[in-house]
PDBQT receptor file of N, H, CA, C and O in Angstrom, charges set to zero:
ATOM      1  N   UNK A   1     -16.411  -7.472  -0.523  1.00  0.00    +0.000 N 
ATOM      2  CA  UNK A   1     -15.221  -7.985   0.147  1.00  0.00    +0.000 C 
ATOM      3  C   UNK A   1     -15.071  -7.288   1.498  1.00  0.00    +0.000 C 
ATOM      4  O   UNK A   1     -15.309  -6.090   1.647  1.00  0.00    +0.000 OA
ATOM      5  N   UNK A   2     -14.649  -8.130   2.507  1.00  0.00    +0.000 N 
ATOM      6  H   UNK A   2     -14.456  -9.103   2.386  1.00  0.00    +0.000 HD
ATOM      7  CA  UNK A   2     -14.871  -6.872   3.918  1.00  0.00    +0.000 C 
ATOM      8  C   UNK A   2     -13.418  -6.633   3.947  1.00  0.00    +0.000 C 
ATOM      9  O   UNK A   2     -12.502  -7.111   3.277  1.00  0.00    +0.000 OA
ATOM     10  N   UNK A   3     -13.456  -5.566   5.123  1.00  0.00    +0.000 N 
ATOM     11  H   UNK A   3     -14.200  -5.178   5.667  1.00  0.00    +0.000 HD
ATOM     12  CA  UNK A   3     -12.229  -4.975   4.882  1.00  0.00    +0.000 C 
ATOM     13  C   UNK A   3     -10.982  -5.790   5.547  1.00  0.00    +0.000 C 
ATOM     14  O   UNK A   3     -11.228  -6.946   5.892  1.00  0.00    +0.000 OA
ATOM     15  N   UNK A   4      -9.534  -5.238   5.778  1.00  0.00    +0.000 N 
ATOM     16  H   UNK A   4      -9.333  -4.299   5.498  1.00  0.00    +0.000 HD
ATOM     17  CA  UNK A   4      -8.862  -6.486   6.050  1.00  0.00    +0.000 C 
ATOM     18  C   UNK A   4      -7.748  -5.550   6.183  1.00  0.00    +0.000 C 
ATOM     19  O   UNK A   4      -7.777  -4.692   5.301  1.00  0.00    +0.000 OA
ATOM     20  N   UNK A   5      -6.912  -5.455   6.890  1.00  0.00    +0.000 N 
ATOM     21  H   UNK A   5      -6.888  -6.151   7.607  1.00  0.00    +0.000 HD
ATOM     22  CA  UNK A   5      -5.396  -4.710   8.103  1.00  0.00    +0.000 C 
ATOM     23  C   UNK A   5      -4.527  -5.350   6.871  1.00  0.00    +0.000 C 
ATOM     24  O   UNK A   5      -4.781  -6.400   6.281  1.00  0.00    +0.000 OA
ATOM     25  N   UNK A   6      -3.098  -4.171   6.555  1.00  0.00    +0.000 N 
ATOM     26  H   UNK A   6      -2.892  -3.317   7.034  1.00  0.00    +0.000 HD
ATOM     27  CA  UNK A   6      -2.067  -4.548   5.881  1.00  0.00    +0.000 C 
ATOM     28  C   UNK A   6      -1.200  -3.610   6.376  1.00  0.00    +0.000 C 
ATOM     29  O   UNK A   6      -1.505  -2.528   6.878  1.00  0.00    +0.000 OA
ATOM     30  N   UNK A   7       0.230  -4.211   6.167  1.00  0.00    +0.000 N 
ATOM     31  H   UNK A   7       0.477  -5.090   5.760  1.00  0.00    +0.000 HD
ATOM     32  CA  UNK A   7       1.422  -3.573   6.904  1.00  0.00    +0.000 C 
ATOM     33  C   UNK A   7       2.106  -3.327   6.119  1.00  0.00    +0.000 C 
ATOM     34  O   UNK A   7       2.421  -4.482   5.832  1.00  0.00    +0.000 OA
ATOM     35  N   UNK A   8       2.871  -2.508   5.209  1.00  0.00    +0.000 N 
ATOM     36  H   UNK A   8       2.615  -1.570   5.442  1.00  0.00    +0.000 HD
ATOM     37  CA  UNK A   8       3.563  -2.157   4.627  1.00  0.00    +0.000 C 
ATOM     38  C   UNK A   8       5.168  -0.965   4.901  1.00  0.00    +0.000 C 
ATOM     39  O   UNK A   8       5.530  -0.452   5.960  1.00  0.00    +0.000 OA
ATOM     40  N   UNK A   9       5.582  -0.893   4.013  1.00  0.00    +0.000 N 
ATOM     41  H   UNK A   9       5.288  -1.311   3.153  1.00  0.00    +0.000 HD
ATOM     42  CA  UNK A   9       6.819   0.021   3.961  1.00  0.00    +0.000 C 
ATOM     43  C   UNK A   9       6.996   0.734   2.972  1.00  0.00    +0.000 C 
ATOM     44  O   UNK A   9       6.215   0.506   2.049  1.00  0.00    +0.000 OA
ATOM     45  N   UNK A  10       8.076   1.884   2.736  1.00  0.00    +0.000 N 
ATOM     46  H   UNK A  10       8.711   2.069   3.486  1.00  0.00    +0.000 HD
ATOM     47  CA  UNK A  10       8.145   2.460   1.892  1.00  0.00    +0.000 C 
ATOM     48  C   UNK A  10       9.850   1.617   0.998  1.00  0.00    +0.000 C 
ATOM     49  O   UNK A  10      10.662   0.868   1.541  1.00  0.00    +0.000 OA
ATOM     50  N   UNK A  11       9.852   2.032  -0.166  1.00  0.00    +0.000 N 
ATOM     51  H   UNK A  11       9.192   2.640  -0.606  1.00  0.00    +0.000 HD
ATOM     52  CA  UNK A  11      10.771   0.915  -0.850  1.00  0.00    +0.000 C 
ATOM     53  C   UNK A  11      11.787   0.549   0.041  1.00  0.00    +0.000 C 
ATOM     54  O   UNK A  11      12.136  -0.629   0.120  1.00  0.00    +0.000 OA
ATOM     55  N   UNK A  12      12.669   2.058   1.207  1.00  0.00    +0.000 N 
ATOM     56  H   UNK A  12      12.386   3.015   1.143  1.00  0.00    +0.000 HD
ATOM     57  CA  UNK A  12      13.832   1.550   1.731  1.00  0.00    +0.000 C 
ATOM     58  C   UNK A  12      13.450   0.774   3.147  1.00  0.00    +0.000 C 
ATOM     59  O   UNK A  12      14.131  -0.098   3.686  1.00  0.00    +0.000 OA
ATOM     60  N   UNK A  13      11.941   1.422   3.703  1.00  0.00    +0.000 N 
ATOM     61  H   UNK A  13      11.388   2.131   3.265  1.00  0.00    +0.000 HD
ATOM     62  CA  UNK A  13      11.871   0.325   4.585  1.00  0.00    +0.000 C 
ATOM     63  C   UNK A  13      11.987   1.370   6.394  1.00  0.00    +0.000 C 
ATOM     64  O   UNK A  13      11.900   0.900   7.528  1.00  0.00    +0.000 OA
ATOM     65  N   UNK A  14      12.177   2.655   6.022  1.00  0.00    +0.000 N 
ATOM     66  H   UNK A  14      12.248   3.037   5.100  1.00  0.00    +0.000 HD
ATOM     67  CA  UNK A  14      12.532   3.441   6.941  1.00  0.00    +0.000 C 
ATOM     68  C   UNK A  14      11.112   3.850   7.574  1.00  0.00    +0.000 C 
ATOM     69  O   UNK A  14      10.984   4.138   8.764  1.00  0.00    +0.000 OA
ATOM     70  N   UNK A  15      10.121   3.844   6.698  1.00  0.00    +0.000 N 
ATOM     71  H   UNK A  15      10.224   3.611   5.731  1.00  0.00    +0.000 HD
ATOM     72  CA  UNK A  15       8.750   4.360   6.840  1.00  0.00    +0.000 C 
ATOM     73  C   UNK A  15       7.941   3.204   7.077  1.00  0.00    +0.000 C 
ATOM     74  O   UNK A  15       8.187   2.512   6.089  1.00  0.00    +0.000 OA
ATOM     75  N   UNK A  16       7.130   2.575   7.782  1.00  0.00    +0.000 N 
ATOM     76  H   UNK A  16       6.931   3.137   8.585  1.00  0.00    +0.000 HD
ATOM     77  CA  UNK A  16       6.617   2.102   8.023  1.00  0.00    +0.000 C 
ATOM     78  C   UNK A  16       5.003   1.993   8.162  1.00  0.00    +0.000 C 
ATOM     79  O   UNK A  16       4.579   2.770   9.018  1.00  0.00    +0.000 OA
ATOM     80  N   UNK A  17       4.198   1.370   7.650  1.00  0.00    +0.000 N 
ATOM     81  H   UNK A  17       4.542   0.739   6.954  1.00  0.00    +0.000 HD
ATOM     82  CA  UNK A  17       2.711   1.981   7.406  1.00  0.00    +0.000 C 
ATOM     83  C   UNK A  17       1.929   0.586   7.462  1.00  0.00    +0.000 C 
ATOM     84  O   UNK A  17       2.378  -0.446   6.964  1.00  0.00    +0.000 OA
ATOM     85  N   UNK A  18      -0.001   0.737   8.511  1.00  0.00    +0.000 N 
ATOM     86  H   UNK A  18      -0.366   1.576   8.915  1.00  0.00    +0.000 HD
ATOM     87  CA  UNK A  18      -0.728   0.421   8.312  1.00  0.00    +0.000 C 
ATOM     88  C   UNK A  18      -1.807   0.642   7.669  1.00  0.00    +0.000 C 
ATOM     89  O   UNK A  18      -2.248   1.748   7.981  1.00  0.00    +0.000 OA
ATOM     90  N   UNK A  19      -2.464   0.095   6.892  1.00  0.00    +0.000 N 
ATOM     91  H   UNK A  19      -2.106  -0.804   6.639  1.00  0.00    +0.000 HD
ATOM     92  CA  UNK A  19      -4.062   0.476   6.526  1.00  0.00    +0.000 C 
ATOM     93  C   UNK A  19      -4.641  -0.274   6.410  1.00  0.00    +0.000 C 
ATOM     94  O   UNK A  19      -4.136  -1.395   6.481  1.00  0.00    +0.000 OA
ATOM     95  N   UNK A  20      -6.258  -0.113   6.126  1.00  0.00    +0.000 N 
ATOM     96  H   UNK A  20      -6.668   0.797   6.069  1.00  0.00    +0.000 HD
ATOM     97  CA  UNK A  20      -7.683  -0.783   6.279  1.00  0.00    +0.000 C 
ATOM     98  C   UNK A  20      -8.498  -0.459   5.087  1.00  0.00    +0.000 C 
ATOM     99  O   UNK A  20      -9.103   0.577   4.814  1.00  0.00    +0.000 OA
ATOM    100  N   UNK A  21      -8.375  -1.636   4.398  1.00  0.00    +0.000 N 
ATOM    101  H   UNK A  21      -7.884  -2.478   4.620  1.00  0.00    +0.000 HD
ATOM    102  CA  UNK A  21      -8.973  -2.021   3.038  1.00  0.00    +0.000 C 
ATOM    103  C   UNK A  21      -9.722  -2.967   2.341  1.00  0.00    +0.000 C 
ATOM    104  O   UNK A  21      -9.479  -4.150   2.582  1.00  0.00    +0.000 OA
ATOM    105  N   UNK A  22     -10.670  -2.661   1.441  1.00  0.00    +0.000 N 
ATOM    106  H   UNK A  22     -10.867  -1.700   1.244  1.00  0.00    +0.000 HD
ATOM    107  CA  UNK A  22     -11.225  -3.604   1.261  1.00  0.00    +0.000 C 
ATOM    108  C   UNK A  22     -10.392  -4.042   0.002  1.00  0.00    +0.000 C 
ATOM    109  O   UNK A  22     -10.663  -5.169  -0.412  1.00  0.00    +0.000 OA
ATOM    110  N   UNK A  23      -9.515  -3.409  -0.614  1.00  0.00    +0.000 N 
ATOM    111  H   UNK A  23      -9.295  -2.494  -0.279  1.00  0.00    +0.000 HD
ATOM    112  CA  UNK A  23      -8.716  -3.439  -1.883  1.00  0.00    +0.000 C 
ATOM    113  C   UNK A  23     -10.008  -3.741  -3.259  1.00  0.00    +0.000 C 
ATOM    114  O   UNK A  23     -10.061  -4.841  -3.810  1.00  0.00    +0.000 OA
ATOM    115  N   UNK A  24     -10.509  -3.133  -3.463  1.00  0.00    +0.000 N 
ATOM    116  H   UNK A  24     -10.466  -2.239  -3.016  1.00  0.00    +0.000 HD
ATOM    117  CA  UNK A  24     -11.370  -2.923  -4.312  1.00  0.00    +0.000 C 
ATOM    118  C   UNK A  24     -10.385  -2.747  -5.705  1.00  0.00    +0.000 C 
ATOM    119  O   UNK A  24     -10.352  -3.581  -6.610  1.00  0.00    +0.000 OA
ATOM    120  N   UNK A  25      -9.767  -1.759  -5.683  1.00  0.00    +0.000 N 
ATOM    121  H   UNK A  25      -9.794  -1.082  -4.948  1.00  0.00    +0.000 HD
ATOM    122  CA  UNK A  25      -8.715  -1.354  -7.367  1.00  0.00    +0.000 C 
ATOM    123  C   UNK A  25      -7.635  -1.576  -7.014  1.00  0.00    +0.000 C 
ATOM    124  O   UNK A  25      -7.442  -0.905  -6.000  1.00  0.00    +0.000 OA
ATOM    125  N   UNK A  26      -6.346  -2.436  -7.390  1.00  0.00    +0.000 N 
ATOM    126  H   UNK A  26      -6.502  -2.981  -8.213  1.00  0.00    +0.000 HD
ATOM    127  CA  UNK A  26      -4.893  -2.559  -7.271  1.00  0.00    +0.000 C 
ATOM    128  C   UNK A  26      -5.007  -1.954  -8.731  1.00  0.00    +0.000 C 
ATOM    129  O   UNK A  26      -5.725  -2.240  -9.689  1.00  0.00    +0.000 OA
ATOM    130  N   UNK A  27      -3.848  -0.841  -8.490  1.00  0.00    +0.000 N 
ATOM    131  H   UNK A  27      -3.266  -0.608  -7.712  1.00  0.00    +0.000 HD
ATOM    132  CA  UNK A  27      -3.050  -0.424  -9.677  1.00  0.00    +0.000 C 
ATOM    133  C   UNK A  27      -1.359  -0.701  -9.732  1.00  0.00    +0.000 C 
ATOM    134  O   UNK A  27      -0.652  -1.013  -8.774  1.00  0.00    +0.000 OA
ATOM    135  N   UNK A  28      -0.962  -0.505 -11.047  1.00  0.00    +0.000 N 
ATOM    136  H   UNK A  28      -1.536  -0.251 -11.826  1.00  0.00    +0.000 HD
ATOM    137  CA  UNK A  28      -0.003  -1.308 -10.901  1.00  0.00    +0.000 C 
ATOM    138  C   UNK A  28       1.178   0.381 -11.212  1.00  0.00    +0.000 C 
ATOM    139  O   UNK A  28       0.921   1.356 -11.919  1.00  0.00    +0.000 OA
ATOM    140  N   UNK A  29       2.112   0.173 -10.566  1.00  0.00    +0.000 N 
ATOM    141  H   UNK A  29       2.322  -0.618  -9.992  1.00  0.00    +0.000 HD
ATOM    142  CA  UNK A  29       2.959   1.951 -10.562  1.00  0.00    +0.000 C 
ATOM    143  C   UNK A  29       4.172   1.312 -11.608  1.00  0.00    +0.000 C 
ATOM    144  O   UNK A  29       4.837   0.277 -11.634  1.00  0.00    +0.000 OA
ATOM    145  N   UNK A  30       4.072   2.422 -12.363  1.00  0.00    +0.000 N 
ATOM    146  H   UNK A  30       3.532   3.264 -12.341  1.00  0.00    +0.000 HD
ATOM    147  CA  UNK A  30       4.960   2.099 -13.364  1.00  0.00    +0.000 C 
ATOM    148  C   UNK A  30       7.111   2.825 -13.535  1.00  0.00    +0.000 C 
ATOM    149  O   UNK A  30       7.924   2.727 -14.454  1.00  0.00    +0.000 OA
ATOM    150  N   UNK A  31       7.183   3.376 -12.330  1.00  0.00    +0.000 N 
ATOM    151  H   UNK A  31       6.523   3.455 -11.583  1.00  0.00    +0.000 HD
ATOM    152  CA  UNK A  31       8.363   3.711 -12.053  1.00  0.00    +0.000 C 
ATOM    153  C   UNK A  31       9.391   2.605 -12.142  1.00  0.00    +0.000 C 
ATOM    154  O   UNK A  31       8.929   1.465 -12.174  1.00  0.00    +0.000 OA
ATOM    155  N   UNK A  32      10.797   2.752 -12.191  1.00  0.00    +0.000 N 
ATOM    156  H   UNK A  32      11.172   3.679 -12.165  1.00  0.00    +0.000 HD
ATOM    157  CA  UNK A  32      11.741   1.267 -12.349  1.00  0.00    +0.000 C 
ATOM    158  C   UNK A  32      12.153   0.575 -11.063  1.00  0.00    +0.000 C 
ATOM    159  O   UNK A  32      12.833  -0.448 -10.975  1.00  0.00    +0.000 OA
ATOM    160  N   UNK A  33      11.411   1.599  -9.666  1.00  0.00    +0.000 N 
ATOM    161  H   UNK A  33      10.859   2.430  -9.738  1.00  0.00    +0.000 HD
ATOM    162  CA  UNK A  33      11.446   0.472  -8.707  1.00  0.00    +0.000 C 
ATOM    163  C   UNK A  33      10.612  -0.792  -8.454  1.00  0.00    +0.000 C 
ATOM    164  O   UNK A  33      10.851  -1.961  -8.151  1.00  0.00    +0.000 OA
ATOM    165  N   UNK A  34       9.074   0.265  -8.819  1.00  0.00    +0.000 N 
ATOM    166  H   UNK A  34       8.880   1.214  -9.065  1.00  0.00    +0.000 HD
ATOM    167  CA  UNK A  34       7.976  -0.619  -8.446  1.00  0.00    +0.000 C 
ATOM    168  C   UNK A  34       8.060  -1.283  -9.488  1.00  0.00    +0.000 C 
ATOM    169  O   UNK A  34       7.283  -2.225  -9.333  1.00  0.00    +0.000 OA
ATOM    170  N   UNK A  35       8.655  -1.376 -10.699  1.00  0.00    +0.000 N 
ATOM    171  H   UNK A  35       9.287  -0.611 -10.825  1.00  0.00    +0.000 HD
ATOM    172  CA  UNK A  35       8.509  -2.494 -12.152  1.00  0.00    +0.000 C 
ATOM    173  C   UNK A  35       9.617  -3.473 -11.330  1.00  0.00    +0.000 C 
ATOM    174  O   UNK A  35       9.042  -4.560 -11.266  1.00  0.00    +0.000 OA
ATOM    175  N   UNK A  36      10.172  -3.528 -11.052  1.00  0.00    +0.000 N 
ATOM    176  H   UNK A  36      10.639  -2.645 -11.104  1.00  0.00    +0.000 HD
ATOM    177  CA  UNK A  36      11.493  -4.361 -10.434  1.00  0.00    +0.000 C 
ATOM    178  C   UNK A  36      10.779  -5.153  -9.152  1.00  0.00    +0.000 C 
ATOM    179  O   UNK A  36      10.663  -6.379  -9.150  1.00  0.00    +0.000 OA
ATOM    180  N   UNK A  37      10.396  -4.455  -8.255  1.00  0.00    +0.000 N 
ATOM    181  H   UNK A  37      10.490  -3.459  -8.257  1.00  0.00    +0.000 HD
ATOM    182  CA  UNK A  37       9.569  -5.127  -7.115  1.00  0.00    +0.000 C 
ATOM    183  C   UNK A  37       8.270  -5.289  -7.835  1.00  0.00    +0.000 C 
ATOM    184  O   UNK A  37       7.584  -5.254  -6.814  1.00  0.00    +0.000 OA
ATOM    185  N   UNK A  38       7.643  -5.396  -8.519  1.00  0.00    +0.000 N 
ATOM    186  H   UNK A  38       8.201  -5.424  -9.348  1.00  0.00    +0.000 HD
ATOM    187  CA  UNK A  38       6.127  -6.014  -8.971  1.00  0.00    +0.000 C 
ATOM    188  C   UNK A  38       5.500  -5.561  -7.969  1.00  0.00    +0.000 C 
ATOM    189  O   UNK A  38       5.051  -6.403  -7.192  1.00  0.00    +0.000 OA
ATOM    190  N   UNK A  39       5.254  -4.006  -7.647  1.00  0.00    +0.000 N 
ATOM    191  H   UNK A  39       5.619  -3.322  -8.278  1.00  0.00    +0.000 HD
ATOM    192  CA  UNK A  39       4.614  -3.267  -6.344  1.00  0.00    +0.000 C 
ATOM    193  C   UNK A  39       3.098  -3.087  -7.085  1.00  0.00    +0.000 C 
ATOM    194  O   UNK A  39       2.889  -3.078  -8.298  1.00  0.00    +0.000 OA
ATOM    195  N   UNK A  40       2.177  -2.959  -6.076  1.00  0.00    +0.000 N 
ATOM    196  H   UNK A  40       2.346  -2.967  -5.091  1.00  0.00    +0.000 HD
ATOM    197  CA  UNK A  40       0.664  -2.938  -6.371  1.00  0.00    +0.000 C 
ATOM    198  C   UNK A  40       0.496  -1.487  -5.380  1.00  0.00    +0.000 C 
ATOM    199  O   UNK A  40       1.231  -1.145  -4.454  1.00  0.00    +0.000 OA
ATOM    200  N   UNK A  41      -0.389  -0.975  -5.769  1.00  0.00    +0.000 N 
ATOM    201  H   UNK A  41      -0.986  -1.252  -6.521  1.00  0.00    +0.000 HD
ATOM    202  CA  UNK A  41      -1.029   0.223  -5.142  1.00  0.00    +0.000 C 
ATOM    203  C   UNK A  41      -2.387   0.157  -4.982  1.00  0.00    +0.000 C 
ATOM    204  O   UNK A  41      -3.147  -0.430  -5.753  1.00  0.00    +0.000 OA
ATOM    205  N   UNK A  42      -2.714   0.770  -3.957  1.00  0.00    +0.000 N 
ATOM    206  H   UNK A  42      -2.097   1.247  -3.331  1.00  0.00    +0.000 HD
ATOM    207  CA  UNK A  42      -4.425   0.849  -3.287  1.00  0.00    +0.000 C 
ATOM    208  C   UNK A  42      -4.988   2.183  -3.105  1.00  0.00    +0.000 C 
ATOM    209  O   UNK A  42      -4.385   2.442  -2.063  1.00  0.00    +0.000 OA
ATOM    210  N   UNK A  43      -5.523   2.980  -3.277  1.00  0.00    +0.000 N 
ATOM    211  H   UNK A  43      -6.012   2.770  -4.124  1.00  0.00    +0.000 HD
ATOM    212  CA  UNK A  43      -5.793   4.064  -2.855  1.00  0.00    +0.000 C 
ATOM    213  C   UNK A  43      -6.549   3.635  -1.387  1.00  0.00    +0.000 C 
ATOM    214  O   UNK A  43      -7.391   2.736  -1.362  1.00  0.00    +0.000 OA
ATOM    215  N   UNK A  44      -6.173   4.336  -0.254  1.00  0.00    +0.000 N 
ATOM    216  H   UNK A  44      -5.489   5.065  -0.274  1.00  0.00    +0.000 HD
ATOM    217  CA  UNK A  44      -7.089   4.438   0.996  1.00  0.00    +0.000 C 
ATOM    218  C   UNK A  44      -7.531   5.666   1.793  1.00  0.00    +0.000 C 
ATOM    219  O   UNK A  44      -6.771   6.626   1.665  1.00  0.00    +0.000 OA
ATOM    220  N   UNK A  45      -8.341   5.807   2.399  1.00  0.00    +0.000 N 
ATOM    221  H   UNK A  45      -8.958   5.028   2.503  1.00  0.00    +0.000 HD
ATOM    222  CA  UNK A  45      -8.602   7.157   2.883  1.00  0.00    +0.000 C 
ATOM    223  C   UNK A  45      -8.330   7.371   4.226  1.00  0.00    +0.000 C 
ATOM    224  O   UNK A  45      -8.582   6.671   5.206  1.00  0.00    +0.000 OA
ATOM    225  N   UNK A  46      -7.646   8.698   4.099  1.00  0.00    +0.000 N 
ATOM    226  H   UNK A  46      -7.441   9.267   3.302  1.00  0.00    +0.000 HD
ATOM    227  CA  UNK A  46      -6.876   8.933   5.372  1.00  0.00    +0.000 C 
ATOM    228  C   UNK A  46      -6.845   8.497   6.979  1.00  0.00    +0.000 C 
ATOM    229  O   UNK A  46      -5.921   8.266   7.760  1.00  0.00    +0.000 OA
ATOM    230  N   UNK A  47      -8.097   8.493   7.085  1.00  0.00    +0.000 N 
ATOM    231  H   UNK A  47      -8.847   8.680   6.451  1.00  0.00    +0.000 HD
ATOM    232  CA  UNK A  47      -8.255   7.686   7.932  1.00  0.00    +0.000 C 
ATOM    233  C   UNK A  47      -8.562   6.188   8.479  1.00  0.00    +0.000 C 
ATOM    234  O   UNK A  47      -8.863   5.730   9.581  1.00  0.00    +0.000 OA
ATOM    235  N   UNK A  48      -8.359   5.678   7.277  1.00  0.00    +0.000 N 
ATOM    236  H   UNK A  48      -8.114   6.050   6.382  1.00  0.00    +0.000 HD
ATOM    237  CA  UNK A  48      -7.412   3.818   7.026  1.00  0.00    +0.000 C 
ATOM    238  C   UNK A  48      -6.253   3.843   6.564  1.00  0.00    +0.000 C 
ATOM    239  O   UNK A  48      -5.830   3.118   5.663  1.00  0.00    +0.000 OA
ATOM    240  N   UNK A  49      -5.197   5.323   7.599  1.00  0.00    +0.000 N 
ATOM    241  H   UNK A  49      -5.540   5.912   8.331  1.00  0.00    +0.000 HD
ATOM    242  CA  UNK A  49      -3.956   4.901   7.088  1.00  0.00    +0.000 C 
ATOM    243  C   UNK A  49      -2.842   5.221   8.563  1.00  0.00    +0.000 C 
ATOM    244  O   UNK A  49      -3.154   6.228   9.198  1.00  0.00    +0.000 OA
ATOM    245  N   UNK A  50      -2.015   4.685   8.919  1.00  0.00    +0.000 N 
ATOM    246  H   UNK A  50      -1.761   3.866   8.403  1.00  0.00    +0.000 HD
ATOM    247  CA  UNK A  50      -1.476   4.977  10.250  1.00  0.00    +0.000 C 
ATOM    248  C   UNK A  50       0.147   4.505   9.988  1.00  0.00    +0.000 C 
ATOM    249  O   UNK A  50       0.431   3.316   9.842  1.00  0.00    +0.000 OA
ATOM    250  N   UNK A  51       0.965   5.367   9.957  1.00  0.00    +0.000 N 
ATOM    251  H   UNK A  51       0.735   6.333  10.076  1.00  0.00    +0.000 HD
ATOM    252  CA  UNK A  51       2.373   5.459   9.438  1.00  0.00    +0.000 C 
ATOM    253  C   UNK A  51       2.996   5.289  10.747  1.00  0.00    +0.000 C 
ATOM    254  O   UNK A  51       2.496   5.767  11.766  1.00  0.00    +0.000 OA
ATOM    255  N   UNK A  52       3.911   4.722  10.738  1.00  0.00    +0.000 N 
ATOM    256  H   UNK A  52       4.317   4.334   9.911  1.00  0.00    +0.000 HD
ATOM    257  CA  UNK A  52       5.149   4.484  12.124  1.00  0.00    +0.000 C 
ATOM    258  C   UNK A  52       6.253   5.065  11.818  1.00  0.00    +0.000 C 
ATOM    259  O   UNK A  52       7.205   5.030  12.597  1.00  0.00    +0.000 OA
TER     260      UNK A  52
């Protein structure tokens, strides 16, 4: 799969974040926010990651 730019946030939205992935493993986070938002997780390496 080639890799591919995603924009994300942190739940409230104050943090702001890019990275560069091929998304190989989505895991699924089992806390009662991310169960409520149906949030997926990626592991990426630090340098496919750029926070605003």
């Amino acid at each position: 799969m080639q890799e591919k730019e995603y924009v994300g946030s942190c739940h409230c939205g104050s943090v702001q974040f890019k990275i560069i992935t091929d998304a190989p493993e989505l895991t699924t986070c089992d806390c009662s926010i991310c169960i409520r938002k149906n949030a997926l997780m990626v592991k990426v390496h630090e340098t496919k990651f750029e926070a605003h």
